[in-house]
ZAMARGU-4260 file (C-alpha; in steps of 0.2 Angstrom, whole numbers, plus 5000, padded with zeros to 4 digits):
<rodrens>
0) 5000/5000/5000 | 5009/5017/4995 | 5004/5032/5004 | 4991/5040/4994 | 4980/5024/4995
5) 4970/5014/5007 | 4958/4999/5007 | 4948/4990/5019 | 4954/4974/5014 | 4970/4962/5020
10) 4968/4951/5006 | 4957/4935/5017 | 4942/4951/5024 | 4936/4967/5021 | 4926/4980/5029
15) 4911/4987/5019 | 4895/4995/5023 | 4878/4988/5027 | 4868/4982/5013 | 4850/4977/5010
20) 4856/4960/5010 | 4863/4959/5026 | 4846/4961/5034 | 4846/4945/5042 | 4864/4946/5047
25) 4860/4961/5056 | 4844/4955/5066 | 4854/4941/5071 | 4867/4951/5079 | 4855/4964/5086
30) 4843/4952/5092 | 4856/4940/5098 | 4853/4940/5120 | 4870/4936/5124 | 4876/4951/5115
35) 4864/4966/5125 | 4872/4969/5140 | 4887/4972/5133 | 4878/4983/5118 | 4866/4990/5131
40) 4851/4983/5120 | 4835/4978/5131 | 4823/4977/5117 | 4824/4968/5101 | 4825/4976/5084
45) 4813/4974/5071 | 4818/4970/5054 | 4809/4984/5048 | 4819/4994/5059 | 4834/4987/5053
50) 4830/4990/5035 | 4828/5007/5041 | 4844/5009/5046 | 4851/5003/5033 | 4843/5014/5020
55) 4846/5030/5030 | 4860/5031/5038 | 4872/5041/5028 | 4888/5033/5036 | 4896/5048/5041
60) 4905/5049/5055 | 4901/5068/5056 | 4882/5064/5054 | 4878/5050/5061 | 4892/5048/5076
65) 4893/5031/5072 | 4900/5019/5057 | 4895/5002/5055 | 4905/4989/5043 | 4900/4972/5038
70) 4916/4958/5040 | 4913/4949/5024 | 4926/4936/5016 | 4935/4944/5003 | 4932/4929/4991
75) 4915/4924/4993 | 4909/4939/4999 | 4900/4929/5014 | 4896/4940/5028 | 4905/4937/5044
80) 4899/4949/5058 | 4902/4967/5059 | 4912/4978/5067 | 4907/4997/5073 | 4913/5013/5078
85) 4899/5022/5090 | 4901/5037/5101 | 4913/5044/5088 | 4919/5063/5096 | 4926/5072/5082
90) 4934/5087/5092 | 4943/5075/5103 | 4948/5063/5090 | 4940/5047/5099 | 4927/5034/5096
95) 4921/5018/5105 | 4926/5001/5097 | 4913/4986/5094 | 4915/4968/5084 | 4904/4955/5084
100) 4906/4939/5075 | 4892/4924/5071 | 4897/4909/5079 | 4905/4900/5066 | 4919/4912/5061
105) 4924/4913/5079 | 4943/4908/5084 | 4947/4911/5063 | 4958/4928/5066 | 4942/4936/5058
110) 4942/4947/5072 | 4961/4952/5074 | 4961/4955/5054 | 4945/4968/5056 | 4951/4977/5074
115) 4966/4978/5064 | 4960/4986/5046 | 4947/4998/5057 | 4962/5003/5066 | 4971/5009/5052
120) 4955/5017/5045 | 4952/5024/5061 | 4970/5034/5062 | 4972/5035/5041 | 4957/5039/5036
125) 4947/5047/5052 | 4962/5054/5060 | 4957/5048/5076 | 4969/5050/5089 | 4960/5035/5101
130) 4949/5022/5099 | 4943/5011/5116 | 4932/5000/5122 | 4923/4991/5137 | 4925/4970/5138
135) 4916/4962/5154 | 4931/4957/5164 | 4928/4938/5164 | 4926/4940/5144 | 4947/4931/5141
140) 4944/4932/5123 | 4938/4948/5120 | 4952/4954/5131 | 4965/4945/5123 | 4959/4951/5106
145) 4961/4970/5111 | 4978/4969/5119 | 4985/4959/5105 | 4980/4974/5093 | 4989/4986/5103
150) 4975/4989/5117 | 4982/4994/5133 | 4970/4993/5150 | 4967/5009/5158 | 4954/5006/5170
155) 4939/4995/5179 | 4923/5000/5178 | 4915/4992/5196 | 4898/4983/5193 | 4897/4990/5176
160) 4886/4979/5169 | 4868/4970/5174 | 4869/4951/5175 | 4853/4940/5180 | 4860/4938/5198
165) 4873/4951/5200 | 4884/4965/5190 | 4900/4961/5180 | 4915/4972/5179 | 4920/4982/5164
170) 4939/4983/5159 | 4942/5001/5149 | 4954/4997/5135 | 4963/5010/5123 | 4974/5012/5110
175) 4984/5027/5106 | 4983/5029/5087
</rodrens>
């Protein structure tokens, strides 16, 4: 890659915005249980309303204070999961980081390669300064993933997060960009 270009692709995935067709990918993920405390979701979406968003937003960072990308496979084009950018503060040059990945394409390196292109996209093109995010502190996987893309802990959040029976910790991580 020389300096005046950039893709959103390493060759095995690439990072593309939602289309139509990913309607059922999307309700999946949204209406996935397991995925709303971390997401803050405590009502399912609609596909209607997903069809929504996908027709309107304008995926601009300026606009919308949010990006979504799909993770598709760069040969069959198969969506993957998807991978956002939400809370996005222009003025300080930051934004929240969020992946999730169907069950099937977990443990692949799908993850790693995506944290990693919207890292690069982030800094290149954004010219974000910092991107973070919030694991649940008994999540190992999630917390390996962000440290092994240059995530550094800076913080616990006590009782972060609501559980059936309890509240979780949060880790805060960052990466300097």
């Amino acid at each position: 890659m020389n300096n005046n270009t950039f893709t959103l692709s390493d060759g095995h995935i690439r990072l593309r915005a939602p289309e139509p067709d990913d309607l059922e990918l999307l309700f999946k993920i949204e209406n996935d249980t397991a995925l709303w405390p971390v997401s803050c979701n405590t009502a399912p979406y609609s596909r209607h309303q997903i069809a929504k968003y996908i027709k309107e937003s304008s995926h601009d960072f300026y606009t919308d204070r949010q990006i979504r990308f799909i993770i598709a496979d760069e040969q069959s084009s198969l969506p993957m999961g998807c991978i956002d950018l939400t809370d996005i503060d222009p003025y300080n040059g930051r934004a929240e980081v969020g992946i999730a990945l169907l069950d099937e394409f977990r443990g692949r390196g799908v993850a790693r390669s995506a944290l990693d292109l919207l890292c690069s996209y982030s800094a290149q093109i954004l010219h974000l300064h910092q991107l973070f995010c919030h694991v649940p502190a008994d999540n190992r996987e999630s917390l390996n993933l962000f440290q092994n893309s240059g995530f550094e802990k800076s913080g616990r959040l006590r009782d972060w997060l609501a559980g059936k029976d309890n509240y979780a910790d949060v880790v805060v991580l960052q990466k300097i960009l």
